[in-house]
Wavefront OBJ file of the C-alpha trace (Angstrom):
o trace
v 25.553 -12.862 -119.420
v 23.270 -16.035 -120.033
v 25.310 -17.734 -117.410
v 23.839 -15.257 -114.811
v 20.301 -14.955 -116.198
v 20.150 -18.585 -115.824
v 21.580 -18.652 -112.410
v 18.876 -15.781 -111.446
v 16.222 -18.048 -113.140
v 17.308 -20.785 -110.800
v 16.709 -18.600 -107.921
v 13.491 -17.117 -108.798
v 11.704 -20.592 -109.130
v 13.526 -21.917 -106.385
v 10.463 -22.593 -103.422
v 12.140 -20.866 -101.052
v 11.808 -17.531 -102.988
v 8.230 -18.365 -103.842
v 7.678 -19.333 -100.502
v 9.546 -16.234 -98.940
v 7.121 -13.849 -101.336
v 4.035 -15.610 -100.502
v 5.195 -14.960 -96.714
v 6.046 -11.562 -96.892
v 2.387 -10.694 -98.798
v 0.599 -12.262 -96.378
v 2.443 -10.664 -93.758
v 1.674 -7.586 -95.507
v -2.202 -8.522 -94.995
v -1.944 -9.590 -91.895
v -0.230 -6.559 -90.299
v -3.542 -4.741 -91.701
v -5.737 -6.836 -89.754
v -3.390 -6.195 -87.089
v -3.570 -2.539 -87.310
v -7.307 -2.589 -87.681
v -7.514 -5.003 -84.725
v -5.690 -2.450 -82.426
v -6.876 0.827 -83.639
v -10.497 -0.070 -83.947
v -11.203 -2.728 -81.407
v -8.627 -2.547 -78.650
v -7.706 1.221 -78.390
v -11.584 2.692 -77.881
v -11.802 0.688 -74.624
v -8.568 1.220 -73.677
v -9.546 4.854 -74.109
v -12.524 4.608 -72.354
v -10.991 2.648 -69.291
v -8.268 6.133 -69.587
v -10.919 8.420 -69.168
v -11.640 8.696 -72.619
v -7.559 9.285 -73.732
v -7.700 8.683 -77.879
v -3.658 8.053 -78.162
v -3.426 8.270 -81.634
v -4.308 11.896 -81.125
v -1.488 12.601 -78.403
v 1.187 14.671 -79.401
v 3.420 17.188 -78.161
v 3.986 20.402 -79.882
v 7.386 21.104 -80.430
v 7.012 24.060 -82.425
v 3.580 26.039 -83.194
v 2.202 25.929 -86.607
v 2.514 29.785 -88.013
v 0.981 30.846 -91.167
v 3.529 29.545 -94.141
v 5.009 26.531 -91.677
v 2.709 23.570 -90.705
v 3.524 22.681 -86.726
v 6.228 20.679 -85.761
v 5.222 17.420 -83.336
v 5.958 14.492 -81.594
v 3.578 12.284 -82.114
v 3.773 9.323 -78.811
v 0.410 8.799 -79.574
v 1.312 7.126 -82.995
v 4.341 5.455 -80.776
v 1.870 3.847 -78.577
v -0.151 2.326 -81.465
v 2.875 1.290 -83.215
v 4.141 -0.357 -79.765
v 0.919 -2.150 -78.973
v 0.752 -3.368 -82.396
v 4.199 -4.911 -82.392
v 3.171 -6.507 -79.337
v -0.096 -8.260 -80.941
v 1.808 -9.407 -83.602
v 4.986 -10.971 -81.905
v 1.997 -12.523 -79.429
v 0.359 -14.284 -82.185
v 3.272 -15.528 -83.804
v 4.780 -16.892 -80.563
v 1.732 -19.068 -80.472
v 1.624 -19.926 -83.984
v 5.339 -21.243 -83.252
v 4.238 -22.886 -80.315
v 1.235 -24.743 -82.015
v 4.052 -26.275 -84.905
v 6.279 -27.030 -82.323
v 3.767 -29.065 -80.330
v 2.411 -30.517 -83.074
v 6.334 -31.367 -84.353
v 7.039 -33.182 -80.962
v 3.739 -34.880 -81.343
v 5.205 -36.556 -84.886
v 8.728 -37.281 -83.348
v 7.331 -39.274 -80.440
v 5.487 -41.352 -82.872
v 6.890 -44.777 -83.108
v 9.005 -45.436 -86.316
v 8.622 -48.920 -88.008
v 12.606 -49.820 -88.261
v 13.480 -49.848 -91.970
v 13.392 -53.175 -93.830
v 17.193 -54.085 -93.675
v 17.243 -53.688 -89.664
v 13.694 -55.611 -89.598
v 15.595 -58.468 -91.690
v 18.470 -58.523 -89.272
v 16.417 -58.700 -86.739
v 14.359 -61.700 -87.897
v 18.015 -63.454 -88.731
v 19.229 -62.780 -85.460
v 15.639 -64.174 -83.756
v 16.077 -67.230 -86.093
v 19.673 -68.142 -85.235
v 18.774 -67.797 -81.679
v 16.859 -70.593 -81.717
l 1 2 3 4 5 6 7 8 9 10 11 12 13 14 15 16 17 18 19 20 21 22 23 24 25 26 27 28 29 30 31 32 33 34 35 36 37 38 39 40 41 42 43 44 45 46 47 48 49 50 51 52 53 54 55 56 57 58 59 60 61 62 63 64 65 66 67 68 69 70 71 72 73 74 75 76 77 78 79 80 81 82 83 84 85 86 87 88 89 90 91 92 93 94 95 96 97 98 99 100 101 102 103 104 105 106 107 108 109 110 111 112 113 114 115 116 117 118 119 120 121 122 123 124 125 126 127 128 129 130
């Protein structure tokens, strides 16, 4: 039993799993920003430019509310939200991955200084040359 708390303890403290939680939490945020962004800013002018078309409010009624059963219905509008949102988000991230990657090929074409034994060599070899 100790054997496994201590293995779990390993992998709690391990910085991937702190790093994966910090990830997902932010994520968290920034899907609200997201949603905000899209229902707040983007969908009234999209609206507008629609002829005034609110899609979070589109729906088709399957089946008619009575007086014990709310109304059954399919709610596209929500789909279209949802959809756009997704879109915003795998957008953003495609550039953020595109910024590291640029900046990553920016470090690898860096010149390395050769490490110390190869430098030595180097300076033999030069030496015995002439």
């Amino acid at each position: 039993m100790m054997k496994i708390l201590r293995e779990f303890k390993d992998f709690a403290v391990k910085g991937n799993f702190i790093d994966m939680a910090v990830g997902i939490i932010i994520g968290g945020a920034f899907g609200t920003i997201v949603n905000s962004l899209v229902r707040d800013i983007l969908m009234p002018p999209l609206g507008a430019l629609t002829g005034g078309i609110d899609f979070s409010d589109k729906m088709f009624v399957l089946k008619a509310a009575t007086e014990t059963t709310p109304a059954v219905t399919l709610n596209y509008g929500a789909f279209i939200n949802s959809a756009i949102s997704f879109l915003i988000v795998a957008w953003a991230i495609f550039i953020v991955v595109k910024q590291v990657n640029r900046f990553k090929k920016k470090e690898e074409a860096k010149p390395t200084e050769p490490p110390a034994d190869v430098k030595l060599l180097t300076e033999i070899r030069d030496l015995l040359k002439k």
